[in-house]
N, C-alpha and C positions, 0 to 999 in steps of 0.2 A: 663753785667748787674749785679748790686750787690744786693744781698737778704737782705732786710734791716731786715726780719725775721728771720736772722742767728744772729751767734756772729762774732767778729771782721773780716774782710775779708785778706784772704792771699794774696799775689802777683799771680796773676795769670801768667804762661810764656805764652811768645808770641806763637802762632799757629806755623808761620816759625823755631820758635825754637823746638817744639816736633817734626816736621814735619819729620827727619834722625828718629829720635825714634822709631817711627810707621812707618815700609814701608808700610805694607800692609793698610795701612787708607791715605784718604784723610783728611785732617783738614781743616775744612770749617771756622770755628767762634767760641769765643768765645758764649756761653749760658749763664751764670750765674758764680757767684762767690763769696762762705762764708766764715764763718770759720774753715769748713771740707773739702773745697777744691774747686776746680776750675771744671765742664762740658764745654764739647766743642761739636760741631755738626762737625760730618764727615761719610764718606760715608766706609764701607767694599768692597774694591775692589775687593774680590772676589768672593762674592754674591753680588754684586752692592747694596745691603741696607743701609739707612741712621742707622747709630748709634749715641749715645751718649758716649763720651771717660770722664772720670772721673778722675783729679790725686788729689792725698791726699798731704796735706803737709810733707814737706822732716822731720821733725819733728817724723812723725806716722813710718816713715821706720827704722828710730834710733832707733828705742824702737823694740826691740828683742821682747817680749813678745807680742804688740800688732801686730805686724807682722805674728805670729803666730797664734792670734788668728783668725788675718783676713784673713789670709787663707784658716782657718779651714771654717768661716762663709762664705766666698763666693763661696766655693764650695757647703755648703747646701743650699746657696740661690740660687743657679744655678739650682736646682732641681726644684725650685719652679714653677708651673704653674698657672698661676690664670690670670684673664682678669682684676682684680682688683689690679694688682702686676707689674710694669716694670720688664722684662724680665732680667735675668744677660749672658749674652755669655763670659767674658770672664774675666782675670784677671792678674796680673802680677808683675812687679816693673822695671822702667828702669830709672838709673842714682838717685838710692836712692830714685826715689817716687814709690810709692803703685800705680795702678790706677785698674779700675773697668770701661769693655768695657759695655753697654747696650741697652736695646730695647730704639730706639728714640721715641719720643712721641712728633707730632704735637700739638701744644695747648698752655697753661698758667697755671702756677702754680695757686693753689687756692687761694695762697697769692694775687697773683696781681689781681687773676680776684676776688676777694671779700671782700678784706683788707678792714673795715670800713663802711663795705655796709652789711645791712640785708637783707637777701635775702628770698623769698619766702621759709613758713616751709613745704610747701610740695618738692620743689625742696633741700632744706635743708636736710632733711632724707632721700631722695634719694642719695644722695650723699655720707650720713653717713653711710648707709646701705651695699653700696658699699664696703668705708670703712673697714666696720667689717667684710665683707665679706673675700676682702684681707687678714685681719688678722688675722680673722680665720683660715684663710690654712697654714698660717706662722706658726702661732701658733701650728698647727695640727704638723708642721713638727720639731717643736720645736726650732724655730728662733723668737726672740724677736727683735722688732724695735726700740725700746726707745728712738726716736727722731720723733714722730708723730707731725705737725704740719701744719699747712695750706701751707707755704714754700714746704714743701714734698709730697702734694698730687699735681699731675698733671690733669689738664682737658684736653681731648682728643674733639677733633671738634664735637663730639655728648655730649660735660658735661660729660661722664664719668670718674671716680675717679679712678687713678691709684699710687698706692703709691711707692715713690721710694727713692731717699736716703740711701741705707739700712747700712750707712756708719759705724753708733753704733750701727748696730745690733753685737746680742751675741746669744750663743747656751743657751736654758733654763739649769737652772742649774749649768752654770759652775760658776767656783768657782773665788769670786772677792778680788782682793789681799787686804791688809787695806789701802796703798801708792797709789793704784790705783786710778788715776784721774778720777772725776765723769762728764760724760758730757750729756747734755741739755738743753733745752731750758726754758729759764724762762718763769713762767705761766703756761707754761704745762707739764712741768714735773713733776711726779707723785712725794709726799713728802717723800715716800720711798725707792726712787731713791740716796736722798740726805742721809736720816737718818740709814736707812738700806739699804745698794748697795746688802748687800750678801744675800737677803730673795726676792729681785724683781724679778716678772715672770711674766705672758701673764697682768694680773691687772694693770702693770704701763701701757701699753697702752691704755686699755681701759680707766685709767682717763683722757692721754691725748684726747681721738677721744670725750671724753664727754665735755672738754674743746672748742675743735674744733665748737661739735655742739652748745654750748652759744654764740660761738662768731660770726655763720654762721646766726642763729637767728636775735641775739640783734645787731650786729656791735659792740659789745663791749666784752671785754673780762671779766672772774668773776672774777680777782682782780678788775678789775677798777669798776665792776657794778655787784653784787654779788646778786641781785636778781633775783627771779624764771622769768625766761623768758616770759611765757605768763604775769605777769605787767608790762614788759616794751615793746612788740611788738602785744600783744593780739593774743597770737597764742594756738595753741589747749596747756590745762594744762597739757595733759599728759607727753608733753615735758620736764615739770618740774620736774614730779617723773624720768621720765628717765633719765635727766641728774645729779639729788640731787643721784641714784644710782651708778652712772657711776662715779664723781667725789668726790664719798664719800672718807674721808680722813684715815676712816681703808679700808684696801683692801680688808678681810673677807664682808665689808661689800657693795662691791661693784657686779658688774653683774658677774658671775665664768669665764666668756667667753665671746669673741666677738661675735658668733651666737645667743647670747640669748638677748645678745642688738641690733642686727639686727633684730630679732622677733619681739621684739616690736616697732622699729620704722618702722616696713614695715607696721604694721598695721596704722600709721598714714600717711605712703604715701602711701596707697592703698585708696581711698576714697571708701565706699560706694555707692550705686545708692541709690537713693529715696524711690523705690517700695522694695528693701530687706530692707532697713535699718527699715523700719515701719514693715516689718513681722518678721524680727526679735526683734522689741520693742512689738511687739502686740502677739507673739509668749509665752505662759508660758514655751513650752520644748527646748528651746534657753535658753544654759549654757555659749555660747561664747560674748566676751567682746565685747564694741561696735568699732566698724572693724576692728575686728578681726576675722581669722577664721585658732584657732590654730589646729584642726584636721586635716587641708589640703582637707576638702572634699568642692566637686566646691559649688556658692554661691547658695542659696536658692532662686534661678529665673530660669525661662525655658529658654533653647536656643532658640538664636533668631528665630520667625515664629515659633515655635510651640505653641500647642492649649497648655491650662491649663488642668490640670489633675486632672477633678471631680472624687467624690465620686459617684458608681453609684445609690446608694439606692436613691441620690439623684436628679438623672436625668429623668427627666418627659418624660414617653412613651404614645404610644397608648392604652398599656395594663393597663395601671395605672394612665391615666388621671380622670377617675372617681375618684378613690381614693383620688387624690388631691383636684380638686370641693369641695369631701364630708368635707375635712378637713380644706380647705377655710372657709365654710360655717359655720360652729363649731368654727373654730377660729375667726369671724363676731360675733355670736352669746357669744360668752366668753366675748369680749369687749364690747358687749350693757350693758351685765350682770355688769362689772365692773363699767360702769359710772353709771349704775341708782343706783349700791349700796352708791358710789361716793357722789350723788347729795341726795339720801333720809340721808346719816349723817349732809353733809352740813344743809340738812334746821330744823334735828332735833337739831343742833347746833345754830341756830339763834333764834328757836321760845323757848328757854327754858333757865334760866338763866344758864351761865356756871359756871363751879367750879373756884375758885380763882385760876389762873394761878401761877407757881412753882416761876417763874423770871417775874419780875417789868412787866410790861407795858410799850411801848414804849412811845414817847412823843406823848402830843394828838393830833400835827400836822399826825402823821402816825397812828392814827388810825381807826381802820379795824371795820365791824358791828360787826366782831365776837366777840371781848372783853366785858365784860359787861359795862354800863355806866358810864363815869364817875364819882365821885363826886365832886357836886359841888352845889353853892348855887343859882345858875340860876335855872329856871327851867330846868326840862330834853326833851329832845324833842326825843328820844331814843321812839320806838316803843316797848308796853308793852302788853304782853299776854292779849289775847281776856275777858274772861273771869275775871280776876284783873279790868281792865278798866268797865266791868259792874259795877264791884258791888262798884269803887271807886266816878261812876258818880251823886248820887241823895247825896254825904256825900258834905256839904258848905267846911269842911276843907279837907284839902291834908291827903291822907291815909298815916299812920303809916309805908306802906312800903316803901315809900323812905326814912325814918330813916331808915331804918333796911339795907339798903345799903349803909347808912355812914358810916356802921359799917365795911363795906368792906375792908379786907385786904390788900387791891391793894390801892399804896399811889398816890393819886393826880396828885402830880409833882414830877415823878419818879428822884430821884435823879443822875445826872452823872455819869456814872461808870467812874472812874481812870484808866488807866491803870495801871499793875503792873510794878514795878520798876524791871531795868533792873536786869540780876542776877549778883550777887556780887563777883567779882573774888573771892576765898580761897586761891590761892597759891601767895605767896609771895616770888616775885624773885629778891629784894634786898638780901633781907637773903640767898636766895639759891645764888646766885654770892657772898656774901660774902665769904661764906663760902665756896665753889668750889677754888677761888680765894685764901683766906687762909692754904687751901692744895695743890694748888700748887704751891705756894710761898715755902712752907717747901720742895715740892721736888724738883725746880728751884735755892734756897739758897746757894747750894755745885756748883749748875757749876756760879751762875755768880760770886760768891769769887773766885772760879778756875780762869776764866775767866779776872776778874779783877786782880787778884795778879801777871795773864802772862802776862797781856797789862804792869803792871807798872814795872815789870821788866825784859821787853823788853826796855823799854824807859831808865830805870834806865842805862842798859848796853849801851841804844846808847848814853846819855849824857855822863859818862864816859870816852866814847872814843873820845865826842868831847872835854872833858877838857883835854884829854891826848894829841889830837894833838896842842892844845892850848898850854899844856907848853912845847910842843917842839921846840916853837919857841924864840929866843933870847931874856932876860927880856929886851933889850934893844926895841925890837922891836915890844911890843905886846901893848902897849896905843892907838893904832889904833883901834886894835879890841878890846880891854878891856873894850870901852867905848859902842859898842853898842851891845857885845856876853853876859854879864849879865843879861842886859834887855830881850835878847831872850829867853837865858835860863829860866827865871821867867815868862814870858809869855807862854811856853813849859808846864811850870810844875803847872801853873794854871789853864791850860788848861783838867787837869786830867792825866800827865803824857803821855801824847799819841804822838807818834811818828806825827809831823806835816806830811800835804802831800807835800809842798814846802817849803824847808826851812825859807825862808823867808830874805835872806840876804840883807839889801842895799847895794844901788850901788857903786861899787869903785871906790874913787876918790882920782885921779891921784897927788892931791896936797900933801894927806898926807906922811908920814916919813922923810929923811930928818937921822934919824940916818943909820949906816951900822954894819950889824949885819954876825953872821957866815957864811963862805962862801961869804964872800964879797955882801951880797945881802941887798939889801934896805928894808926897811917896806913895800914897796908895793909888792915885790917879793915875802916877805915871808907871807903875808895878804892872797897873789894867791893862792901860795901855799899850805894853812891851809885851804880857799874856795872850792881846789879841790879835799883835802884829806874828807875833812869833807862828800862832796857832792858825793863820790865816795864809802862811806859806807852809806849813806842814806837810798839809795835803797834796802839794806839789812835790815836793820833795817824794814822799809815801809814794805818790802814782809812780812816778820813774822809778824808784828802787822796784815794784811789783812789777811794772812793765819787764828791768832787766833779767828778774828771777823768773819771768814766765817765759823771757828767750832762751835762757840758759835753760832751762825746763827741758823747752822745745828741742834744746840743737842735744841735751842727753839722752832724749828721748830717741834720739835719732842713733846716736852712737851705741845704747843699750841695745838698739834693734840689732848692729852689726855683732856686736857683743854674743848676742841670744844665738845667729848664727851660727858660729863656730862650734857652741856643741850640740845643735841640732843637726850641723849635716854629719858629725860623728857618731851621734846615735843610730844613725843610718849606716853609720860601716860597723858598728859592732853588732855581724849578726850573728853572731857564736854564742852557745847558751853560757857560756863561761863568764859572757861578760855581765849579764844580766845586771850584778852589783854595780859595774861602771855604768850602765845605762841609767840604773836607777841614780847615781848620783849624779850624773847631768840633767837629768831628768829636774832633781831639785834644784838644780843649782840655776836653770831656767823659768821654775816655775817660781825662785823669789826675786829675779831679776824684774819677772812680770808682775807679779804682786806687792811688790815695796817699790812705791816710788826714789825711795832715800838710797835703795840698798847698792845699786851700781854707782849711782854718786859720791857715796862713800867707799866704794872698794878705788875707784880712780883717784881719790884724793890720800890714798892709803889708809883708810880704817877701816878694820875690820867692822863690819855689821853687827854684827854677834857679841861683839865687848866694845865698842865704842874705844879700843885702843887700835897707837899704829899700830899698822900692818907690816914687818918688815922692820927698816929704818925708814919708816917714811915719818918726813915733820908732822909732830902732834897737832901742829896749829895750822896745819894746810889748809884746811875749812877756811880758815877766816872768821870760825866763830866759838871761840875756847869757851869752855864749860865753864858754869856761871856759878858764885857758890853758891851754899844752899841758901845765904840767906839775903842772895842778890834774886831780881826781877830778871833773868836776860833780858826782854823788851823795854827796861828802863823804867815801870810803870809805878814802883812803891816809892813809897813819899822813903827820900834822903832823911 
């Protein structure tokens, strides 16, 4: 079975072929097969236990150096013990492979059993908690695993996470040559793995197990969906600071340890009960978070069947059931007191006119007796103090005091209140990306001229050598290819100088030549000839140009990190809800820095991302590689 969550897969040898190799094992089956090597299932015949047998490509046994290192490494991972860790028994090398005997583990990788499927967030941290658990003891022992990936954790018949692979583990510390080939897995590999190999310690893992945990979430991984989990599976938010922690792209600023990101996702796969989770909200002397309970002290509910634990000054006896009556009675007598004080404001509030209220009146559909009258030109039907109403009854005309109430400061038809306009962002995050953006152009400037000036003369030297095997061949004999190695050259070098990835040759055909040139060989002999020289440096040429785009890669990858920072620690000063709009657009403007490999690379060279036009006035052809027409090949590959 091949890991499609590896890199290229090796040839695996047949069972009956290791089979002389290993006396003391039976070899059952292959297991799996990547591109760090081949598992097989077989049995230790002399403890009768199933193991796991591991060989490394014959590749890792050449290299003297890593040879030694894994030696060193599988003897400290043999010490290892943890329920969260495949066990190592044993180790060796026969017939040039490395291999690595192991604890077998009934089950399915995480890969296969989760690949694409989001699975429950409480089953999720439980798994991850696991996890960090394993890696913490590695860690503790000073073994680095820097291949954490869903492929490498194993589930055992109860779900538990056992991490094994320990194929790229390294001792912390040791020291990483500059030639030293860098290996892991894309996506999870932590960016300082790539950029800085000599500075990585227990933090590159931890960003990959934070990886792990988006992907065990969402079913997607955060290149391809670089938002906080809880908006695309509605799972608890906490998840979200825990993993924005875990997979922060400085390592300073990531969890110091696997146990401290184990702490906090236990507290989301522990749930609370009901009745504590309210005593601890209703609690004022409750310091701990909601479920969490970092002191370790047990939860604040009684074990099962026992009584609750009154206070007793509070416990009504024989000796003090009076006491209580009397304080009944008192307390009886306190609430008459307060309703009739209650009900004598009420009515001296209705029989007297009230003061002009501070705020409007509502409309006069909701109004209450308590308000004073309205104004208005009907009459009033409003109940008026006893004594007014005598003395306005023997006057023919209406008394002088309903004027004196139009004069009332409370307006009729109380006008609409508006609401207030929302508040108005202040920060201005065109300007801030500009100007972010224009600083690090000036420190991205020197590598992509670097970068560029090695692409074109890399190409320059392989063109060279194709015009050189060119004139090696007879002038008699070269109007074959003269007429279609022009056109490719020119297509090559409009392309931006770049080594194609297929030449691009058409096909030979058999009709042409007809002259006989040196060495008695015909045009078509020596056409072959020049197709095989040519093609036989190609691949030379190809590895270097791929080599210089995976440093330039590297050292953007490096500068996108410093890039990412500047508006992540301003996210952090905008804590005013006003800005929320400017958060959210740093917010994107970070999350396709992370998810487009191409997109910071193009905004440094001035193009914009988003229309493939400059940016600015910046040169269109800054790239180094101008847009192809429609009915060219850019990589040079259709027949001229």
């Amino acid at each position: 079975m091949t890991d499609p969550n590896s890199t290229a897969a090796i040839e695996a040898p047949e069972p009956s072929r290791l089979a002389p190799l290993f006396p003391g094992y039976e070899i059952e089956h292959l297991i799996a097969v990547g591109g760090m090597g081949a598992v097989y299932k077989a049995v230790q015949l002399s403890l009768d236990r199933p193991v796991a047998i591991k060989i490394l490509p014959r590749e890792f046994g050449e290299d003297a150096s890593f040879r030694a290192n894994f030696e060193a490494e599988a003897k400290a991972m043999a010490r290892l013990n943890h329920p969260n860790l495949i066990g190592v028994y044993d180790f060796g090398e026969v017939e040039g492979m490395l291999f690595i005997i192991m604890e077998f583990v009934l089950g399915k990788t995480l890969y296969h059993s989760a690949h694409g499927i989001a699975i429950a967030p409480e089953a999720a941290a439980r798994i991850v908690v696991g996890v960090c658990q394993g890696l913490a003891h590695a860690h503790e022992h000073g073994i680095l695993h820097r291949d954490i990936k869903p492929g490498n954790i194993l589930l055992d018949q109860q779900a538990r996470p056992k991490i094994g692979d320990f194929g790229l583990a390294r001792r912390i510390g040791t020291a990483v040559h500059a030639d030293e080939t860098v290996f892991g897995t894309p996506h999870y590999t932590a960016p300082e793995v790539i950029t800085h190999p000599a500075l990585v310690d227990a933090r590159a893992d931890i960003y990959s197990v934070g990886v792990v945990l988006h992907e065990l979430l969402t079913g997607r991984l955060p290149a391809v969906d670089a938002r906080p989990p809880s908006t695309i599976c509605d799972c608890d938010p906490r998840f979200d600071e825990i993993i924005r922690r875990a997979t922060h792209p400085v390592p300073d600023l990531r969890y110091a340890n696997a146990a401290e990101m184990a702490r906090d996702l236990r507290a989301i796969a522990t749930p609370i009960p009901p009745a504590t989770a309210a005593k601890r909200h209703n609690s004022p002397a409750t310091g701990a978070r909601y479920g969490a309970n970092p002191s370790g002290a047990r939860p604040l509910t009684s074990p099962a069947g026992a009584r609750p634990v009154v206070s007793r000054r509070h416990v009504a006896t024989p000796a003090n059931s009076s006491n209580n009556v009397v304080g009944l009675v008192l307390l009886g007598v306190g609430v008459v007191a307060i309703l009739v004080v209650l009900i004598v404001q009420w009515s001296m509030t209705t029989s007297h006119p009230a003061a002009p209220p501070v705020k409007p009146s509502p409309p006069a559909e909701t109004l209450t007796p308590k308000p004073p009258p309205a104004v208005d030109h009907a009459p009033s039907f409003q109940p008026k103090p006893a004594p007014d109403a005598a003395e306005m009854k023997p006057k023919p005309e209406p008394s002088p005091e309903p004027e004196v109430a139009k004069t009332d400061p409370v307006p009729p038809d109380p006008m609409p209140v508006t609401p207030a306009p929302a508040p108005v962002p202040t920060f201005d995050v065109p300007a801030f990306l500009d100007h972010a953006r224009d600083v690090m152009r000036q420190k991205s400037a020197p590598v992509i001229a670097t970068h560029d000036k090695e692409i074109e003369k890399n190409y320059d030297s392989f063109e060279r050598q194709v015009i050189y095997k060119y004139h090696q061949i007879d002038k008699d004999n070269r109007g074959s290819i003269e007429a279609w190695l022009d056109k490719l050259l020119r297509k090559w070098r409009d392309n931006g100088k770049r080594v194609p990835k297929t030449l691009g040759f058409p096909p030979v055909k058999p009709s042409w030549g007809g002259g006989r040139g040196k060495g008695a060989r015909g045009a078509v002999d020596q056409e072959k000839d020049f197709r095989e020289k040519v093609g036989a440096l190609h691949p030379r040429y190809l590895a270097k140009q791929v080599e210089l785009d995976k440093k330039f890669e590297v050292n953007m990858l490096e500068l996108a990190a410093t890039y990412i920072r500047g508006p992540d620690l301003q996210i952090e000063r905008l804590s005013d809800p006003a800005e929320a709009a400017a958060v959210a657009q740093l917010q994107e403007e970070i999350a396709a820095t992370q998810a487009k490999p191409l997109y910071f690379t193009e905004l440094m060279r001035g193009i914009d991302p988003t229309t493939k036009e400059p940016a600015n006035d910046a040169n269109p052809k800054a790239e180094g590689k101008p847009e192809a027409k429609p009915s060219e090949d850019p990589n040079g590959n259709a027949t001229p």
